[in-house]
C-alpha positions as a Python dict, from the first residue, in 0.01 Angstrom:
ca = {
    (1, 'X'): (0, 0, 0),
    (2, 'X'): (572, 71, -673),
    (3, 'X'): (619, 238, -1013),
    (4, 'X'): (586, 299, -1245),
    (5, 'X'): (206, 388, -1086),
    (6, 'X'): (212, 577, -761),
    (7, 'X'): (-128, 480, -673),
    (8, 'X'): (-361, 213, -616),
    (9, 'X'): (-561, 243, -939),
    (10, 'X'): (-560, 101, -1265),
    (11, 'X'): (-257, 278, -1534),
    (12, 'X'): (-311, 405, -1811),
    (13, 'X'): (-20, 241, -1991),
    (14, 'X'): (35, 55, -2275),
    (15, 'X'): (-158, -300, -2208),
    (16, 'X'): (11, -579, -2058),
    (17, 'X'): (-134, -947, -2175),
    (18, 'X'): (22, -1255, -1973),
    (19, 'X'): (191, -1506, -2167),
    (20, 'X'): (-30, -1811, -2242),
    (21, 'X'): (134, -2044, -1961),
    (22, 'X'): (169, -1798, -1703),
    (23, 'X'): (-159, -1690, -1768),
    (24, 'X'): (-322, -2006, -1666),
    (25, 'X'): (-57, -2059, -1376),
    (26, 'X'): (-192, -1738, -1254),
    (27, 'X'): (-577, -1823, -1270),
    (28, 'X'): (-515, -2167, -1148),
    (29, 'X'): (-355, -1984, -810),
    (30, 'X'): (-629, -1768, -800),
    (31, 'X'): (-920, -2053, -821),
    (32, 'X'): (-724, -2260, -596),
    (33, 'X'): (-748, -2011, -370),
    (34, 'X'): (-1056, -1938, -343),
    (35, 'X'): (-1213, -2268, -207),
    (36, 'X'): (-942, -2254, 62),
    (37, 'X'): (-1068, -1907, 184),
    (38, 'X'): (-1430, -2067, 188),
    (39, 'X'): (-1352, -2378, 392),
    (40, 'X'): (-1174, -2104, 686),
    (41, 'X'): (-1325, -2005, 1019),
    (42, 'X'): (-1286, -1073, 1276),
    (43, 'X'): (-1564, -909, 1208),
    (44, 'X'): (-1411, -686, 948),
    (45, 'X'): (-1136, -637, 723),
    (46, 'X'): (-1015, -343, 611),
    (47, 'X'): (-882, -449, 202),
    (48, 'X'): (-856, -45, 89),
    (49, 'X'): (-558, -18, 358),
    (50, 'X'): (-447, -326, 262),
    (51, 'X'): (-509, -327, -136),
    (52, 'X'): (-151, -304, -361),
    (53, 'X'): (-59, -29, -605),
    (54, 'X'): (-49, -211, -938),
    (55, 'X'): (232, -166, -1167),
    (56, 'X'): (151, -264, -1513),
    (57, 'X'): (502, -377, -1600),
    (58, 'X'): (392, -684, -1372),
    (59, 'X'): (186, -929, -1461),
    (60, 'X'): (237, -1084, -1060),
    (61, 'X'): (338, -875, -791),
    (62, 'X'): (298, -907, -434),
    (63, 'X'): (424, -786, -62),
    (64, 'X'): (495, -1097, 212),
    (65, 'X'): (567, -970, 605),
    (66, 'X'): (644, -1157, 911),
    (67, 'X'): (728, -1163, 1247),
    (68, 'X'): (850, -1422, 1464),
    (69, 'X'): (938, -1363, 1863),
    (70, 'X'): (1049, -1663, 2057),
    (71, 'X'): (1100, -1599, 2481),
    (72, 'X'): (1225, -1811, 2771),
    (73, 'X'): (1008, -1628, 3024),
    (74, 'X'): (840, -1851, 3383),
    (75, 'X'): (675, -2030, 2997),
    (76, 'X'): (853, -2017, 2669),
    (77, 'X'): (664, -1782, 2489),
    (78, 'X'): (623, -1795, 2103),
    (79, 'X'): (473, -1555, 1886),
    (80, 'X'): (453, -1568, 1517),
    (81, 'X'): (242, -1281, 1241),
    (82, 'X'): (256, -1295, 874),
    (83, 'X'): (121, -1117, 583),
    (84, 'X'): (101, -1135, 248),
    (85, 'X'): (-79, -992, -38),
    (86, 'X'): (-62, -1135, -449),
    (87, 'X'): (-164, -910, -728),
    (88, 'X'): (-251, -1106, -1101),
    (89, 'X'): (-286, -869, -1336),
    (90, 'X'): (-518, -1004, -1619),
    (91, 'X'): (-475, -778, -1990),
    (92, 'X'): (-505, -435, -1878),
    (93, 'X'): (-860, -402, -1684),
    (94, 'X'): (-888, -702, -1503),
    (95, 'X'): (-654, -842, -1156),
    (96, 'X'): (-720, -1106, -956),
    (97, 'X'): (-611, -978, -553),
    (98, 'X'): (-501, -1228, -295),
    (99, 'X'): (-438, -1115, 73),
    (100, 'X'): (-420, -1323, 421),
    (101, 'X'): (-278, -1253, 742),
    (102, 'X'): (-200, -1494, 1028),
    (103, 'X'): (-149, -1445, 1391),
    (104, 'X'): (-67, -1742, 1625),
    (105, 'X'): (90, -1703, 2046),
    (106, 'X'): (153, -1941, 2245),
    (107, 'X'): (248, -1940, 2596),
    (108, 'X'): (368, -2263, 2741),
    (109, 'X'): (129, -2485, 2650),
    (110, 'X'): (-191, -2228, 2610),
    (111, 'X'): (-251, -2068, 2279),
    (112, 'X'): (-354, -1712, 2367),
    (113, 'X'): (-396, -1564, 2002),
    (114, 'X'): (-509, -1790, 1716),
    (115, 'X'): (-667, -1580, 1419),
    (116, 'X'): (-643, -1505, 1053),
    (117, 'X'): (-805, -1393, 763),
    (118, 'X'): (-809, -1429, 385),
    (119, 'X'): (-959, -1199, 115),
    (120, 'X'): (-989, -1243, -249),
    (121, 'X'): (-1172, -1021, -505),
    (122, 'X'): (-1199, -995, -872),
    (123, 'X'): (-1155, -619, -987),
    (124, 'X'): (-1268, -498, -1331),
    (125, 'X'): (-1268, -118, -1452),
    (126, 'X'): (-1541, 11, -1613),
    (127, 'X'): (-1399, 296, -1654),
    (128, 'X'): (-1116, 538, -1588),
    (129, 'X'): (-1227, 627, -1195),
    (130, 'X'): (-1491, 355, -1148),
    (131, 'X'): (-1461, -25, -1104),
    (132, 'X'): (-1662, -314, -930),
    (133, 'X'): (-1565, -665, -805),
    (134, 'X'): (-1700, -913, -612),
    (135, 'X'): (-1533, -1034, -325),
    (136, 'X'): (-1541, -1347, -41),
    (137, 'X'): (-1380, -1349, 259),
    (138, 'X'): (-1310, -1563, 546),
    (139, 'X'): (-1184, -1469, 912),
    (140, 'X'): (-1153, -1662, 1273),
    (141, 'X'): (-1033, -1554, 1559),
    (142, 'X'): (-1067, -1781, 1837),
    (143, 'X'): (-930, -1649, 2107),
    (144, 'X'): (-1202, -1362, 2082),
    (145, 'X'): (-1480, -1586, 2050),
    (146, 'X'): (-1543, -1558, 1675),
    (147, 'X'): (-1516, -1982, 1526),
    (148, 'X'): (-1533, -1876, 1191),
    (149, 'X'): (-1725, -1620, 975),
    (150, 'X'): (-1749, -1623, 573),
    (151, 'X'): (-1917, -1328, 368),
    (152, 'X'): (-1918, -1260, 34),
    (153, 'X'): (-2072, -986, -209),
    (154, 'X'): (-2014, -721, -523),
    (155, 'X'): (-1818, -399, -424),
    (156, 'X'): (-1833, -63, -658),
    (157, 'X'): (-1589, 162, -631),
    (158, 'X'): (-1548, 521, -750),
    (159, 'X'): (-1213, 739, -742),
    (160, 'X'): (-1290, 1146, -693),
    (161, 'X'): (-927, 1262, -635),
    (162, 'X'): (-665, 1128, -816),
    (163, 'X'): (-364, 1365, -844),
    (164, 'X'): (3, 1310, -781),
    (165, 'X'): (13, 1248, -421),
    (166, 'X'): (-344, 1217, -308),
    (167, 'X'): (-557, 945, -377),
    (168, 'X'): (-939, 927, -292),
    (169, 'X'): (-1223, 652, -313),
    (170, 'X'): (-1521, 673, -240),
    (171, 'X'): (-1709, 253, -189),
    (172, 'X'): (-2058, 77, -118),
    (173, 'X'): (-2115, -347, -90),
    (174, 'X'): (-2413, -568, -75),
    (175, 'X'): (-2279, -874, 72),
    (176, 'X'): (-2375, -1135, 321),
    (177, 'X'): (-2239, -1310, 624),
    (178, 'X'): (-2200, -1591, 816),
    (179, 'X'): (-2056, -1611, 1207),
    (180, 'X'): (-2026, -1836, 1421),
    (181, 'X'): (-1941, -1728, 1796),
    (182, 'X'): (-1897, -1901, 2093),
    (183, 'X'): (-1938, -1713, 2489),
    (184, 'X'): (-1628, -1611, 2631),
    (185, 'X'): (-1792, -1401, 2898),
    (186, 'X'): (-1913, -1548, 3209),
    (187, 'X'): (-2287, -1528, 3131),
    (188, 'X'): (-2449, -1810, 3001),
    (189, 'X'): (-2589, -1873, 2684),
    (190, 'X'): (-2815, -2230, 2596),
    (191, 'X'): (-2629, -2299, 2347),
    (192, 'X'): (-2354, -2147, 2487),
    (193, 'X'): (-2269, -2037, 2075),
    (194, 'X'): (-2435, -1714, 1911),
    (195, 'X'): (-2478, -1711, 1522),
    (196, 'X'): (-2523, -1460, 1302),
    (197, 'X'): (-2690, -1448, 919),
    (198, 'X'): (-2726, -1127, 795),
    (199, 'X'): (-2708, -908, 481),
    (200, 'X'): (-2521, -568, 527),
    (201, 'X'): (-2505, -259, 294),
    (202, 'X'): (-2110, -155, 345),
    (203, 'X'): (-1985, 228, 325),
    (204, 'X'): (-1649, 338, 339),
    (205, 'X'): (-1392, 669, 233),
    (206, 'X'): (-1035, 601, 181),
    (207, 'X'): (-796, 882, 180),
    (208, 'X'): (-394, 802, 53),
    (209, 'X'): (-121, 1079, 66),
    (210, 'X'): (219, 1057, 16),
    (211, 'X'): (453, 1269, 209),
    (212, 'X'): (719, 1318, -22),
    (213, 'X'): (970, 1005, -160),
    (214, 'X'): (944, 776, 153),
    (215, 'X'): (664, 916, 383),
    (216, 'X'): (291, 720, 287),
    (217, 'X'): (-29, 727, 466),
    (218, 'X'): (-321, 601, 433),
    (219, 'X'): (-685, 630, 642),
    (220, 'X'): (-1013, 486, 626),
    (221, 'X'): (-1395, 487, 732),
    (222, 'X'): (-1640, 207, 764),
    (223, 'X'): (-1989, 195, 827),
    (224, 'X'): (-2162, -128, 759),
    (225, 'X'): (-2555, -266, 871),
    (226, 'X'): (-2849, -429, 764),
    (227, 'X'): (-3073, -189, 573),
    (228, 'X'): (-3347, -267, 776),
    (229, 'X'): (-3159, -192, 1136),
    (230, 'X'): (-2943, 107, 934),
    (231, 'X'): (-2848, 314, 1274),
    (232, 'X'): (-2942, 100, 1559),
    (233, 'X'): (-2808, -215, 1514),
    (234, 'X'): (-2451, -42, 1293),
    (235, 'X'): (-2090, -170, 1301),
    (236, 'X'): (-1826, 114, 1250),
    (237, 'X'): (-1464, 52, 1149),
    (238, 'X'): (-1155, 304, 1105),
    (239, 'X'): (-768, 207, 995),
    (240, 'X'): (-448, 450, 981),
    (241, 'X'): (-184, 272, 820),
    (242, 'X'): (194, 513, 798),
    (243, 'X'): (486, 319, 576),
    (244, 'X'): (799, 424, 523),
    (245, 'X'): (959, 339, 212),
    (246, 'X'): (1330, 229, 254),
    (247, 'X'): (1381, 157, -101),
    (248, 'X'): (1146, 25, -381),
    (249, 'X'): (1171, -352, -236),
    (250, 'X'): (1134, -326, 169),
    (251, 'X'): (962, -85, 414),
    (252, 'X'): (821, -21, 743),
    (253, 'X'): (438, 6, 807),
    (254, 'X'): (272, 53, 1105),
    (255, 'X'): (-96, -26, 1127),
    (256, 'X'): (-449, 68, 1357),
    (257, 'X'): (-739, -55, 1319),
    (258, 'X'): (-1078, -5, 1555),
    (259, 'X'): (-1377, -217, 1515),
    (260, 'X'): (-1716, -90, 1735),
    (261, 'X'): (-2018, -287, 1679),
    (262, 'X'): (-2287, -161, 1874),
    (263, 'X'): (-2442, -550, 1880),
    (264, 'X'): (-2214, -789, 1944),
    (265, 'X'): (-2362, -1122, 1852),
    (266, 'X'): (-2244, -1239, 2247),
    (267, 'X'): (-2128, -1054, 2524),
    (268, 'X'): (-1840, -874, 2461),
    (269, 'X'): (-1638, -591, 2412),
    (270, 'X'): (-1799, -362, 2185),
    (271, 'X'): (-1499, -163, 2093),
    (272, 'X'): (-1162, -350, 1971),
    (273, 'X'): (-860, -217, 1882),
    (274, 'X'): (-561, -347, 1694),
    (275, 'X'): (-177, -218, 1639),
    (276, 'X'): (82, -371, 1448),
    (277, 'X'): (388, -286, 1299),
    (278, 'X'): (546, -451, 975),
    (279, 'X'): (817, -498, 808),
    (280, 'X'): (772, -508, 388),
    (281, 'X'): (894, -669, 157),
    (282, 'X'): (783, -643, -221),
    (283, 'X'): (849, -809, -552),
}
């Protein structure tokens, strides 16, 4: 979130058509993928924070992070993040996008964090500023309470600023979801598991600026709910992601996120926060 395009948007370039082979090496990735995002078990992603600039002169490009902290503490503790994120760039208005994060501690022999997500979508411009895609998604995060959820659903997307360092979209979704929770709290629940099937409309703003050569950041709005339940029953969402670029190949991102759902499908915490920091590496 690499030239010759500064920004996440389409170029306008001379076309770039995959060579016969890796064509179908790239679709078969991308199908493959797909059913393994459907057979995973948070609540919401944030994909404009996390979506690639595409560079034309590519016909795959991607970004792969990790961390991994090992401790002899009273327990050994181990900690290990990841992060990666494929771009398949189809002629010149078509890309398939992969992305999927892992997050895994243990300490001794408890597992305090255990959650993930994968995201794939399908984006096709219509025309210079405006492109849809449909999308599916699949998240867990056990250690929270939430088993497994799976949604899926068309995205449109419209671009009203696009100048040399400042990037704008403006996006709306129809999709549908699936959780699957289970009661961390102390109260009691018969079953002690809440589900949730629901359709949502999605609205969000993304704002990009670059500061400079090396300075980048990015910051984004979320509002999603069931038409029917538009105000009272709403899930807000905002990230604030700040990279700095230490060449054209690695950098340093750090990321927040906030998630406040003002009905939680079981007790909980109604407002989560998450911080991260990353090391990137491109190709």
């Amino acid at each position: 979130m690499i030239a010759p395009n500064p920004y996440n948007t389409f170029p306008i370039m001379r076309p770039t058509t995959l060579r016969p082979p890796l064509r179908r090496r790239a679709l078969l990735l991308a199908l493959l993928s797909l059913p393994l995002a459907l057979s995973l078990q948070a609540q919401m992603l944030f994909s404009e924070n996390m979506t690639m600039k595409i560079d034309s002169s590519k016909p795959i490009q991607g970004t792969f992070s990790a961390m991994v902290n090992f401790k002899t503490e009273h327990e050994d503790l181990f900690e290990v993040k990841t992060f990666s994120n494929l771009n398949i760039l189809i002629g010149s208005k078509r890309v398939i996008n992969l992305m999927g994060r892992f997050e895994f501690t243990t300490y001794g022999s408890k597992v305090t964090v255990n959650e993930g997500d994968l995201h794939a979508e399908f984006r096709y411009l219509l025309q210079p500023s405006f492109e849809v895609y449909p999308y599916v998604e699949a998240q867990w995060a056990g250690t929270r309470g939430l088993i497994r959820k799976v949604s899926t659903g068309v995205q449109a997307r419209y671009r009203p600023i696009h100048t040399e360092h400042s990037l704008m979209f403006l996006t709306t979704a129809l999709f549908y979801e699936a959780e699957d929770w289970k009661n961390l709290s102390g109260d009691t629940l018969s079953p002690p598991y809440g589900y949730n099937r629901n359709i949502r409309l999605h609205l969000s703003t993304s704002y990009r600026h670059r500061l400079g050569e090396k300075w980048e950041v990015t910051a984004t709005a979320i509002h999603q709910a069931n038409p029917r339940y538009y105000f009272s029953r709403a899930r807000f969402g905002g990230a604030l992601d700040l990279k700095f670029h230490l060449s054209k190949v690695v950098g340093l991102r750090g990321t927040y996120r906030f998630i406040y759902d003002t009905s939680p499908v079981v007790p909980m915490r109604k407002m989560l926060t998450f911080t991260n920091a990353y090391l990137d590496i491109s190709f």
